[in-house]
N, C-alpha and C positions, 0 to 999 in steps of 0.2 A: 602708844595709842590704846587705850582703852575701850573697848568693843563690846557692846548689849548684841550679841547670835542672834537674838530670838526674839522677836516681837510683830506686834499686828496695827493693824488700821481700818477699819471703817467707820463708814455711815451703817448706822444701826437700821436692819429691817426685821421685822418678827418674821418675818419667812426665810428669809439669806440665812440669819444666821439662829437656826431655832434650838442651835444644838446650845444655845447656853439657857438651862435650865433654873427652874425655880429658884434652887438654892446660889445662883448667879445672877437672880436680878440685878442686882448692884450693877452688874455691866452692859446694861440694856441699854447704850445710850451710843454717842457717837464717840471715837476717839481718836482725834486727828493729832500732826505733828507739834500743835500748838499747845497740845498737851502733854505731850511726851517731852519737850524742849527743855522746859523747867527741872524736868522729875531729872533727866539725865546729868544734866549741869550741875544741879543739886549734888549729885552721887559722883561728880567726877569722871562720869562716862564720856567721852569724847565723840560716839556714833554708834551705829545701829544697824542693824540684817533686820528689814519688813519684809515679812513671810506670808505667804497668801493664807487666808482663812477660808476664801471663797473659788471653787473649783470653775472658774471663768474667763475666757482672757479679758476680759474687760477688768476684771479684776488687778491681775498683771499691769495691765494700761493703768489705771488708779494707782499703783503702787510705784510704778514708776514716772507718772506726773510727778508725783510728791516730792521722789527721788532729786529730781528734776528742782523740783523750788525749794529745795531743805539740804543744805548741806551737809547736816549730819544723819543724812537718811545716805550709808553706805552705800546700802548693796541693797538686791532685790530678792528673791526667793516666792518665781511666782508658779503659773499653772497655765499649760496648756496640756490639750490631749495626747496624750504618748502612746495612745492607740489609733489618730486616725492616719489615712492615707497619706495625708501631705505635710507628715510630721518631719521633714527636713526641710522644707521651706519655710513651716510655720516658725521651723530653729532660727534660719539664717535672716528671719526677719525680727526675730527677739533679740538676737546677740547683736544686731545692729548698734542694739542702744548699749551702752558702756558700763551701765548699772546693774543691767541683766546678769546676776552672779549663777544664779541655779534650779530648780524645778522643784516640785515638791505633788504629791498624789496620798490626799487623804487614803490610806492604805489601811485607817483601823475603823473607816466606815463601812467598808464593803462588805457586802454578803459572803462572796466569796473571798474567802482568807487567804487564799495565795494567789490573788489577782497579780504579784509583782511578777510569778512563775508562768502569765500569760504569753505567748507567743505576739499578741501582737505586742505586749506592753514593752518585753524583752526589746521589741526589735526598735521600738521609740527610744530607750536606755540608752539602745549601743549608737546613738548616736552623739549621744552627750558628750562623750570624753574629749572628742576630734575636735570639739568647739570650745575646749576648757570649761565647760559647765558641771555644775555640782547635782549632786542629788540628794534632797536632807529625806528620811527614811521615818515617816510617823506611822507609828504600829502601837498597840497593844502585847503584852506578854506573849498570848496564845500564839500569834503570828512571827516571833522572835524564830521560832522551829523553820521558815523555811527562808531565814536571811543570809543565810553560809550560802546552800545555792544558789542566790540571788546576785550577791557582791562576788562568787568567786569566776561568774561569767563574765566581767567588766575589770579587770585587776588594772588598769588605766582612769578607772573612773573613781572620782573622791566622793563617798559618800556619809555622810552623817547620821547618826542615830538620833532621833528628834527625843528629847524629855525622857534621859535615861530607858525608853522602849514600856513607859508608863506603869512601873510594878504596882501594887493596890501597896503602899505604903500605910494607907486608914489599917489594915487589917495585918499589916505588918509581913504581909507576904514576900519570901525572899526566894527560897531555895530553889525553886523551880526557873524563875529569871535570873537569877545567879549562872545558873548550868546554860541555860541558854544563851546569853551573853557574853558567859564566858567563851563561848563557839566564835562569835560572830567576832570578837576584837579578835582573833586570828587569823584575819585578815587585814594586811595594815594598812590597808586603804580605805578603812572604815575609821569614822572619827564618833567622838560621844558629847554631843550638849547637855552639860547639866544643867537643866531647864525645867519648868510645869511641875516641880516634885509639889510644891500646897497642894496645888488643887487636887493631886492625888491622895493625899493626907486630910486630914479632921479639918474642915474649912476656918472651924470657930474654934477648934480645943488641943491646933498644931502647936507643937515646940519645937526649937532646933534639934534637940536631940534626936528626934522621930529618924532624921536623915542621913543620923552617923552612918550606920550602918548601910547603907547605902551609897554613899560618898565614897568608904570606904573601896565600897570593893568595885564603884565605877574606876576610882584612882588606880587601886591595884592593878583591873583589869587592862585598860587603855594607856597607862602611864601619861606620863605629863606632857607628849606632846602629842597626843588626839583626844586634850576632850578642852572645850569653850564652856563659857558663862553666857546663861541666856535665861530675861528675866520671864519672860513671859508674858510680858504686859501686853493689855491691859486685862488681861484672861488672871493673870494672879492677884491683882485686885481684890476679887473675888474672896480671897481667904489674906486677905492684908493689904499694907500699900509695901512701894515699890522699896523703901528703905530697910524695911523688914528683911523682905525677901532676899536683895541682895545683901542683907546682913549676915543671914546663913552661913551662904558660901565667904566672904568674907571673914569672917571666925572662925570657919572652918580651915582654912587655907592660910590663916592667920601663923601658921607653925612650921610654914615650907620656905621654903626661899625667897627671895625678889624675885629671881630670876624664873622660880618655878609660877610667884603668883603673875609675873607678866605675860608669861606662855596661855596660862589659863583667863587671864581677863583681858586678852586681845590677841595679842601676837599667833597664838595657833589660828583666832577666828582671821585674821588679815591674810596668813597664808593660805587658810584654807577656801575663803571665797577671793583672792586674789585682789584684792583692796589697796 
């Protein structure tokens, strides 16, 4: 079974979601299951992880209605607060529903860059593992520096690196995400979506090449059974359509095994949200 990690849904609001900028108008609109159905089918994908964009539980609830009427809508990856008070009740009423795979806390929005290192947010985390629930990990570079302490407090809990941990690809920046990344896959309970790398790249004047080097030493680093394919949609739009995108990885993987491109285009993601 072939598995899309990574991807979103809404109803577009210019307030919800402001963080998609000028040069992303193109995705100022709404993108429901009706649209994704086609593109996936097209490419052979069999299903899909919707992952919240919006820090809400209403959000969650939306993600998993859809869940609900879309068959190939896998798994869920949504958002509640993992810092308030009645954050094990609020668990044991999410994991009710069957879809509910794992959590996710925009973590490279925050002011404070090691809010994961928060006391309360900690104490929301530790409760994840006991319910089989996941936690995908979206950060920025600068915040790579406090993810070894983060994942080596939960060594029961499976956690993902969202969008290679977002290096400036445009600018060609490595070495310092390199070192840091390389920390954090020594911990093998941390997994790697190679996901969102356009929109970190020249939106209009990206090539595959831009990624090798990149690719590389995600592969290197994580080996072949903790990192998933994940397209991004419809956030990579933005700098292509969806056949491009996964044509990338595609060509790139094009030179390893069957065995190794099946791990990477589902099977680690099936293991990993329990699918």
């Amino acid at each position: 079974m072939k598995i899309d990690a990574h991807q979103h849904f809404w109803n577009y609001k210019a307030t919800t979601h402001d963080w998609i900028g000028d040069d992303m108008a193109s995705i100022r609109r709404d993108f429901l299951p009706a649209d994704l159905a086609p593109v996936l089918q097209e490419n052979g994908i069999d299903g899909c992880i919707a992952v919240q964009a919006d820090q809400t539980e209403a959000e969650t609830e939306f993600l998993l209605q859809l869940a609900d009427a879309h068959g190939f809508i896998k798994g869920v990856v949504g958002w509640i607060d993992l810092q308030a008070p009645e954050i094990s009740g609020k668990l044991q009423q999410w994991c009710a529903h069957p879809k509910f795979k794992g959590l996710r806390h925009i973590l490279q929005g925050e002011q404070q860059r090691d809010l994961m290192l928060k006391p309360a947010f900690l104490h929301g985390i530790s409760q994840l593992a006991a319910l089989g629930i996941t936690y995908d990990i979206l950060i920025f570079p600068d915040q790579l520096q406090f993810i070894p302490e983060f994942v080596s407090k939960f060594p029961d809990l499976n956690f993902v690196i969202d969008h290679i941990a977002k290096p400036d690809i445009k600018r060609g920046q490595i070495g310092e995400w390199k070192r840091e990344l390389e920390l954090v896959a020594l911990y093998d309970n941390v997994s790697c979506k190679i996901s969102g790398m356009v929109t970190e790249a020249d939106l209009e004047l990206w090539k595959p090449a831009d990624f090798r080097p990149y690719l590389d030493i995600v592969v290197d680093t994580f080996g072949m059974n903790r990192i998933m394919y994940g397209s991004d949609w419809p956030v990579c739009l933005a700098a292509g359509n969806y056949t491009r995108v996964l044509d990338v990885v595609k060509s790139y993987f094009s030179a390893f095994s069957v065995h190794e491109q099946d791990l990477f285009f589902g099977q680690n993601a099936s293991l990993f949200y329990g699918l």
